[in-house]
Structure formats: C-alpha cells, structure tokens
N, C-alpha and C positions, 0 to 999 in steps of 0.2 A: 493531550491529543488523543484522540479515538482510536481506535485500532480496528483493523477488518481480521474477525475471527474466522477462523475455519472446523466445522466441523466434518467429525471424520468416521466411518464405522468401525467395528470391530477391527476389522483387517486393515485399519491404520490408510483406507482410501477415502479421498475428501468426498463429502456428500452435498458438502452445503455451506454457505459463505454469509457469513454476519456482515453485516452492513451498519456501519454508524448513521443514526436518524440524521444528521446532518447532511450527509452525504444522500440519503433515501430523500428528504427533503428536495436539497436542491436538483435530484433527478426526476422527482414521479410528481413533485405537485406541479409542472405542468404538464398540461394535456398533450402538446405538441409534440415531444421528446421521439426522436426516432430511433433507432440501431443504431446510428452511427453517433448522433449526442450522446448515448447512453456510454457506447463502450468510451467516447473521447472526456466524458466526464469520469469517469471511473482511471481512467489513465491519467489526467492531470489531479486529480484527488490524490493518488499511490507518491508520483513524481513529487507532488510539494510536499507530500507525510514525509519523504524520506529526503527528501532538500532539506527539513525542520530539523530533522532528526541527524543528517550529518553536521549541521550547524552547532549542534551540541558534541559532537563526537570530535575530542582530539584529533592534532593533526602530528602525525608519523614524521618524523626527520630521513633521510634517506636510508641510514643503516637499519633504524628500525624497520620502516618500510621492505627493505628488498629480505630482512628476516620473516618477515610476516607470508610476504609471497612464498617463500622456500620449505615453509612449513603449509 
C-alpha cells in the first residue's frame, strides 16, 4: 500500500507532502477536479489507507485495551 510522505526542514516543520501516483492520478488527470473534489478525494484515499491497515492490525481484548489507554 503507498504511503503519503512528508517532508520536513531542518526544524523538523513539514514543508511538503509526497503524494502516491495513484492517488495524483486519480486527482489531477481530470481536468474538472475542484477544491472541494481534491480535498474529499484526499480524505477518502487517508480513511480507506487506514481502514486497510486496521484490518491487519490485531484486535485488543478489553484488559489489554483499557491498559493501552492508561498508558
């Protein structure tokens, strides 16, 4: 799965944000794309990366769970 990089300067403040082609694809090769497609494409792109990615991620029983919060 792609990953959205960030890069950052010296002082560890973000500059600039890597875009997987796939994701630059389905935003810019049409023409029509406005502010508000752009940022709701970019939002539903993040939401299902990390739907995928909790899919793989064990699931906590409650004792574990309410240890995890307390730390």
């Amino acid at each position: 799965m792609h990953e959205l990089e960030y890069l950052m300067d010296k002082n560890g403040q973000t500059k600039a944000v890597v875009v997987p082609i796939e994701l630059w694809n389905r935003l810019f090769l049409r023409n029509d794309t406005s502010d508000e497609d752009l940022s709701e494409a970019m939002e539903d792109y993040c939401l299902n990366k990390a739907m995928d990615e909790a899919k793989e991620t064990p699931l906590l029983n409650r004792d574990e769970a309410l240890a995890w919060l307390e730390s």
